[in-house]
N, C-alpha and C positions, 0 to 999 in steps of 0.2 A: 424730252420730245417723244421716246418711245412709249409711254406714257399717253400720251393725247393720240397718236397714230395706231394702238391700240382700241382706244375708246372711241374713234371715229372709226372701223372696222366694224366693230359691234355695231355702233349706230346703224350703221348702213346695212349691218345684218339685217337688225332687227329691223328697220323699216321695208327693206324685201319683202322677208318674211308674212311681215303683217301685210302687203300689199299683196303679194300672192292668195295669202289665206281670202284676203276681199274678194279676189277672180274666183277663186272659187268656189264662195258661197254666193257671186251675186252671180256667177255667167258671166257676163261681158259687161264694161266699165270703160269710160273715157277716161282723158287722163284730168279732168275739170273733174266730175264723179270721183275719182281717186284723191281727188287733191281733198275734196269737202269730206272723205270721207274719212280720210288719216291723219289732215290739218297739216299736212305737206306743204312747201312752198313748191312754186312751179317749177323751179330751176331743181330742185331735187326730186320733184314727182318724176319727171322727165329722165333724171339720170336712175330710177329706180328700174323704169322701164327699158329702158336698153339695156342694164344690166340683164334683166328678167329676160330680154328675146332675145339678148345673145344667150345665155344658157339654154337657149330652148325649152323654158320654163313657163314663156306666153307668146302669144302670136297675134297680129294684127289680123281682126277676123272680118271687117269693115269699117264705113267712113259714116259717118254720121253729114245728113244733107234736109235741106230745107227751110236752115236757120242762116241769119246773119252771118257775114265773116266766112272762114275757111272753114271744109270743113276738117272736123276731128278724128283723129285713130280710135276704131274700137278695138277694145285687148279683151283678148281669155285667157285663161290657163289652156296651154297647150296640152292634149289629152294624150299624145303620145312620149308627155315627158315621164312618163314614169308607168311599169306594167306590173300586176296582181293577179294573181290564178286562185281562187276558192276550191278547193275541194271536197265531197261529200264523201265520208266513207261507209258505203253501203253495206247492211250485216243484214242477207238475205240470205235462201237456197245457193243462189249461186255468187259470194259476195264480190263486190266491185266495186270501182271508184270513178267518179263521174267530176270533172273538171270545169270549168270558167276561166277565161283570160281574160281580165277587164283591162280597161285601162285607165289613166287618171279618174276620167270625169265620169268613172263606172260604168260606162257602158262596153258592154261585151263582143269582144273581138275573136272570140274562137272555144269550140266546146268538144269537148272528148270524152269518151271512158276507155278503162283499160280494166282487165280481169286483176282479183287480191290474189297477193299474190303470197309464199310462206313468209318472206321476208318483202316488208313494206316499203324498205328503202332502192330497190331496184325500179320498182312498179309505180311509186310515185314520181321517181327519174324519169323515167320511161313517159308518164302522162307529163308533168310540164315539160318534155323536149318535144314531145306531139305537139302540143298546144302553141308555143315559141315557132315550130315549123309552120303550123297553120298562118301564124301572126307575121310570121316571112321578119322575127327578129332575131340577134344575133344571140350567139348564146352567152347563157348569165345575164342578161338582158334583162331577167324578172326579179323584182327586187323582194316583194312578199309572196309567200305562200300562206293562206288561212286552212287550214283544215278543217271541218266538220264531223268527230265523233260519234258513233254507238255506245259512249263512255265518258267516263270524266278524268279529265285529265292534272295531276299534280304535279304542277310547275315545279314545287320545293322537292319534290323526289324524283324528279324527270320519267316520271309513268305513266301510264294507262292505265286507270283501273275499271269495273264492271262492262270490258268490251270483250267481244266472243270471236272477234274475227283473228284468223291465226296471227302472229308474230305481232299483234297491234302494243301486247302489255307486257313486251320486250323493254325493260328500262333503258331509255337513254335513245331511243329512236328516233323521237323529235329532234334531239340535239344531233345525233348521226344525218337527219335530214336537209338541217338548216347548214352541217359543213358539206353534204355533197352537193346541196344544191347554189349554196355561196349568194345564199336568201335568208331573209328572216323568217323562222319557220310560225307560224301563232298558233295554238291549238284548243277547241271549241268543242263541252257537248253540242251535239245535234238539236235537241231542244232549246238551249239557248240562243243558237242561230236562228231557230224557228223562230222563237219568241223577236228577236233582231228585225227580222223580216214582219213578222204583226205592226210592229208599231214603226215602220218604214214605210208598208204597205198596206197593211190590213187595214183590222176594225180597232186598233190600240192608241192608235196613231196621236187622241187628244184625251186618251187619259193618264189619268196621275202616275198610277201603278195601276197592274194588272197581274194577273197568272194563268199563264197557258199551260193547260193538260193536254198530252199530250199520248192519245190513244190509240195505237194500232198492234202491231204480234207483242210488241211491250211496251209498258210506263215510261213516262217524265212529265217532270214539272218542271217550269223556269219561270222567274221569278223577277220582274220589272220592279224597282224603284225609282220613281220619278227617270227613268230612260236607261239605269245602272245594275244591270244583272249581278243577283245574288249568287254569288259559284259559292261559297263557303269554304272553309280553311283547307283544305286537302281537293277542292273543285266537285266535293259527290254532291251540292245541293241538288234537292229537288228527285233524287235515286226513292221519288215513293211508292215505285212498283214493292219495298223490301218492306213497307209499313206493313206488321202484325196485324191482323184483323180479327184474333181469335188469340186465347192463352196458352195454346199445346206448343210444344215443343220438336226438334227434330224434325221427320218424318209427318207426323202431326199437327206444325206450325202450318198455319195460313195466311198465306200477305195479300198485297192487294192484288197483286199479278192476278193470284189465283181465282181471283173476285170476278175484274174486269179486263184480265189479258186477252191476247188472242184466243187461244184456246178454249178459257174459259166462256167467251164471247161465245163463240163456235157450239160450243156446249150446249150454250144457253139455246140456242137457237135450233139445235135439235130437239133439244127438248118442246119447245115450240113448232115441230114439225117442219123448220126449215132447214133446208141440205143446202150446204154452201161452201166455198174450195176457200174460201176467205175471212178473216172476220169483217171487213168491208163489206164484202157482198154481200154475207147475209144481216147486215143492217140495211146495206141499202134497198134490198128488198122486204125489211122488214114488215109486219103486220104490226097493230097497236099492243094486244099483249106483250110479246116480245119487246119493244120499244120500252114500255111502263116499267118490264120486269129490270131492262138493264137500265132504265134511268134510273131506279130507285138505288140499284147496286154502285152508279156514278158519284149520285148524291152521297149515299156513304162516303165515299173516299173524297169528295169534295168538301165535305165537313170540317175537317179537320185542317184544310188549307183555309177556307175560307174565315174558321175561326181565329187561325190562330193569326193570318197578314192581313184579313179584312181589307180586302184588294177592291179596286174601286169596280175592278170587272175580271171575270174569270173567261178564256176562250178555249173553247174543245177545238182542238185539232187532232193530227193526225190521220190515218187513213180511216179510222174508225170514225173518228169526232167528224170529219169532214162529210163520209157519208150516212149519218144520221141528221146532217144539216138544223136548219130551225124545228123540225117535229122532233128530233132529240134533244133540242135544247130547250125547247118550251116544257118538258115532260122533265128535266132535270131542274128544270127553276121550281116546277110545280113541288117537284117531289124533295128538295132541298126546304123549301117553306113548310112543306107540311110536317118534317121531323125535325126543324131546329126552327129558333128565331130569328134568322140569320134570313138579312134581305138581300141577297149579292147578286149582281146583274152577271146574266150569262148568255153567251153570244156565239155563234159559229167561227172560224177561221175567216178572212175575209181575203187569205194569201192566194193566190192559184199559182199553180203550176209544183216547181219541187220549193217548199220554204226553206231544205235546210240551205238548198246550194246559196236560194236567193240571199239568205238574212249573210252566208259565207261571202258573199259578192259586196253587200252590202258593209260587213266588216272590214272585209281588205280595204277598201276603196276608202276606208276612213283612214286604216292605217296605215297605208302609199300617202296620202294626204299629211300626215302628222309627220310621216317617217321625211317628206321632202321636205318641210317647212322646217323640220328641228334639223337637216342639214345645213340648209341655210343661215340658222343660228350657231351650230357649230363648227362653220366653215372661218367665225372672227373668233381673233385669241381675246382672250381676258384683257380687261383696262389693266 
């Protein structure tokens, strides 16, 4: 008997489960809609549902009227079953961390920053208990933390490697973060986030693959397959600001940084008689020389991506890509055809606002999602 009382535990797991997961990719569902959509009889669609709003897992959100007969409950996923904070961690003059509380159904319940701090695990404390106060929840309350990097992060070594901001590439930080904050900690280049947020919200959104550059005081690429970011074995994919552009060595070696980073940007644009506190600005003020000279310098380093993953579209972002908009990007398709035979469609960002927190908000809220469903599943013992 312990046997079949076991496997009727699962069952009822897994039929939760899968009916949660329905709320919350369709919104709201009657319990007629739930039954057609899981092949549930009525007598257990029914018992699925009160299990679900007593956990305070869905909530009767309206009646359905109009039609024959009585009317019926409409169910959602209750969005305050479950909380997720994103954070970006900003590698500027003056660096900082800028926060998100979403909730279940993503949408954002509270937003802070707080100064970086030498050690990261106070100041990130610091920011989700800001954020928890704002949300008027209790504390430990938040179940994910997503972070957004100036860096890549290796899970198998528990590090940070090519980020600049003090105590970030302290091994074992993440995991220090994830016991003081008695949260799952998950940790993201920045770029990758961004790229998260393209095809959430951008212009990515209905293609295959893609590859976002991503241009402002310095390089990244990230890397879409069919909706599956390419991090590579140690998380540095896409670090092509370190790609060689020249054969010296040392002192002498040239990457691409030094091609089309900020600086070099800035450069360029003195050179071109424009003064600018930015490398944004002085694109966004740019004239058409200046424009030609760095798109051709873009196209270079776009070469080499576009050959080797023949991405069904590549998108400039960044503060740079962003303020060159479509006149920098028609001048990079120009100048990419005219020195390879390479046909690859290139497009602006189509994200506004900050991409990395967003594509950050965008992660959590997937992994709040997965993280309560597979409780539900590991809440039954084994048949």
């Amino acid at each position: 008997m312990t046997r079949l009382a076991g496997s009727s535990k699962l069952l009822r797991a897994m039929n939760e489960s899968a009916t949660l997961a329905l709320l919350l990719d369709r919104g709201t569902l009657t319990r007629g809609d739930l039954r057609e959509l899981t092949g549930l009889s009525k007598p257990t669609t029914s018992e699925v549902m009160r299990r679900l709003t007593d956990a305070g897992l869905a909530v009767v959100v309206g009646h359905t009227s109009g039609g024959p007969g009585p009317s019926a409950e409409v169910y959602a996923a209750n969005p305050a079953a479950g909380h997720a904070i994103a954070i970006s961690v900003r590698e500027t003059q003056r660096p900082h961390l800028a926060g998100v509380l979403c909730d279940l159904a993503g949408a954002e319940v509270a937003r802070a920053e707080v100064a970086a701090a030498a050690d990261p695990v106070p100041a990130v404390t610091r920011l989700v208990d800001d954020l928890a106060r704002q949300a008027r929840l209790a504390s430990g309350s938040v179940r994910l933390v997503q972070l957004g990097l100036p860096g890549s992060y290796d899970a198998a070594a528990g590090v940070i490697r090519h980020i600049d901001v003090p105590g970030w590439d302290r091994p074992g930080v993440v995991d220090d973060l994830a016991t003081r904050l008695g949260a799952t900690v998950a940790a993201d280049n920045d770029v990758n986030l961004a790229a998260i947020a393209e095809r959430a919200r951008g212009v990515a959104g209905d293609v295959e693959s893609f590859a976002l550059v991503w241009f402002s005081f310095g390089l990244g690429l990230a890397i879409d397959l069919g909706g599956t970011l390419l991090r590579g074995a140690r998380g540095g994919a896409g670090e092509i600001g370190y790609v060689p552009v020249g054969l010296g060595r040392g002192a002498d070696r040239t990457d691409l940084t030094d091609l089309v980073g900020g600086p070099a940007v800035l450069a360029l644009a003195a050179a071109h008689g424009i003064e600018a506190a930015t490398p944004e600005a002085a694109v966004a003020s740019a004239t058409g020389p200046f424009l030609d000279a760095l798109a051709e310098r873009i196209a270079y380093g776009l070469a080499a991506v576009a050959a080797v993953l023949d991405p069904a579209l590549v998108v400039l972002a960044g503060d740079v890509g962003r303020a060159g908009g479509a006149a920098l990007a028609d001048r990079v398709t120009a100048a990419l055809r005219a020195n390879t035979p390479l046909d690859t469609a290139i497009a602006v960002t189509g994200v506004d606002g900050d991409p990395v927190l967003l594509g950050a908000q965008v992660a959590a809220q997937r992994a709040l999602r997965e993280q309560i469903i597979a409780t539900l599943r590991d809440t039954a013992p084994a048949a």
